[in-house]
C-alpha positions as CSV (number, residue, x, y, z in Angstrom):
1,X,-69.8,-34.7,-63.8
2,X,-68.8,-31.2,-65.1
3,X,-68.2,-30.7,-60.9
4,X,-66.0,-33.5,-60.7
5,X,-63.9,-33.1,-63.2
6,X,-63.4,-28.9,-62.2
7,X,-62.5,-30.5,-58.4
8,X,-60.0,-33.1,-60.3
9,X,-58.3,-29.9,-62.4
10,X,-58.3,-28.2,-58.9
11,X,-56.9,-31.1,-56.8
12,X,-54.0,-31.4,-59.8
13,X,-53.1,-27.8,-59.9
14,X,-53.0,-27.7,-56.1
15,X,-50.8,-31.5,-56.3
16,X,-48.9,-29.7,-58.9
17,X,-47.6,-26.6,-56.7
18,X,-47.4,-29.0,-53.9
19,X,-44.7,-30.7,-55.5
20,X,-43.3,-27.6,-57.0
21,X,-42.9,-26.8,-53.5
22,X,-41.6,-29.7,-52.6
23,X,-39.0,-29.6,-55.0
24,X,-37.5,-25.7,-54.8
25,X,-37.2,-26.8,-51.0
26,X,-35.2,-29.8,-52.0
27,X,-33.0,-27.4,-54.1
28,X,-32.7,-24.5,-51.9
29,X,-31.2,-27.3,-48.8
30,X,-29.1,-29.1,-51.4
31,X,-27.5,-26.6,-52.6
32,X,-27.4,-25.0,-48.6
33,X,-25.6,-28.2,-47.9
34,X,-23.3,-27.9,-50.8
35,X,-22.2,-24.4,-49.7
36,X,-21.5,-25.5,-45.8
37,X,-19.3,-28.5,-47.4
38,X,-17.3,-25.9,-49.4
39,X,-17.3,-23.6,-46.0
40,X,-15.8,-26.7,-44.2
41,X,-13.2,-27.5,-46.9
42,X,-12.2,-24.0,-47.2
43,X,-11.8,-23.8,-43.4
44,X,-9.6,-27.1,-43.4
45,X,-7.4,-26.4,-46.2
46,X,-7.0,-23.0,-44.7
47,X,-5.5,-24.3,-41.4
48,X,-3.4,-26.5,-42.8
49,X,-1.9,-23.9,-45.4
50,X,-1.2,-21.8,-41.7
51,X,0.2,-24.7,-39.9
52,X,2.6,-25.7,-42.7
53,X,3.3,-21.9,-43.1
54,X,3.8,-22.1,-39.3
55,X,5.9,-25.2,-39.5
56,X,8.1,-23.4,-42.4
57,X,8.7,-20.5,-40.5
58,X,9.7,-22.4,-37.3
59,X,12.4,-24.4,-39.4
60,X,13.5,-21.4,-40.5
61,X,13.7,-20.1,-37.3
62,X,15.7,-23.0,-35.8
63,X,18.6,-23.1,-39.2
64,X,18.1,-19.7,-40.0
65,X,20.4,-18.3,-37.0
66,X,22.9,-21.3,-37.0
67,X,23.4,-20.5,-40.8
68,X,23.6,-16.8,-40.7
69,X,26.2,-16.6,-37.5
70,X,29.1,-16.5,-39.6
71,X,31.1,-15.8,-36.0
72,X,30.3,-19.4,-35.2
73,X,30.5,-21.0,-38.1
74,X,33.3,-23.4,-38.7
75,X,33.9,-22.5,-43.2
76,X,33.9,-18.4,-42.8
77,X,37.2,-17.8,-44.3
78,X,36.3,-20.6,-47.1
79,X,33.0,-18.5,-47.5
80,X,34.2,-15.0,-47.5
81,X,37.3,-16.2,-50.4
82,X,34.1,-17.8,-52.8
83,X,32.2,-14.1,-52.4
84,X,35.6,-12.3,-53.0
85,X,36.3,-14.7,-56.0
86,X,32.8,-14.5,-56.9
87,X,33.7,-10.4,-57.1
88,X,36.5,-10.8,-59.0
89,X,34.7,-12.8,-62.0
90,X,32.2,-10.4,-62.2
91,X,34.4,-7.4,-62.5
92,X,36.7,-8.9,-65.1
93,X,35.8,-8.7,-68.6
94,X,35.2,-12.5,-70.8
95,X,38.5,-13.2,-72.7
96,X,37.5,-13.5,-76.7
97,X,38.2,-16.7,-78.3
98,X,40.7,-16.4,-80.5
99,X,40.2,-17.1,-84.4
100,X,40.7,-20.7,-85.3
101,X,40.7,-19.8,-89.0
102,X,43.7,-17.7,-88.9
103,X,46.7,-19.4,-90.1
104,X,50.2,-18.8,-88.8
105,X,52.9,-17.8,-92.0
106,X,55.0,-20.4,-91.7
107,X,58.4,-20.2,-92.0
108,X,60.0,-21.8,-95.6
């Protein structure tokens, strides 16, 4: 009996790495699966940050030189008199408010 029960303590240890086994290869392709899902995700948002980058910059493209052809563009006078204006504000110092406490003498 005493060499049964060694070959039952043997067979468990040797079930018991088995499954350990078992179980760290079950981690390691989890978590390898895991880390190719992230990859992908990366990947897609990736694109689609370029593409809409893409997108932007053909918009930008396409208004950009209608917009900044002020030769061809029908409000250049009414444009170029807001800027001067615009000037003008900036250069010219804020009036103070006058005192609303001070009383006029008045005349008796």
């Amino acid at each position: 009996m005493n060499l049964l029960t060694e070959v039952n303590k043997e067979m468990k240890k040797e079930l018991g790495y088995g499954v350990a086994l078992v179980g760290a290869l079950a981690g390691a392709g989890a978590l390898t699966a895991a880390m190719i899902r992230k990859k992908k995700r990366e990947e897609i948002y990736h694109e689609a940050e370029l593409k809409a980058m893409n997108e932007l910059d053909e918009m930008m493209n396409e208004n950009g030189d209608d917009a900044l052809d002020c030769d061809t563009c029908s409000c250049a006078e009414a444009c170029a008199a807001a800027a001067e204006q615009a000037e003008v504000d900036e250069t010219e110092p804020e009036e103070q408010p006058a005192d609303e406490t001070e009383e006029e003498p008045s005349a008796e």
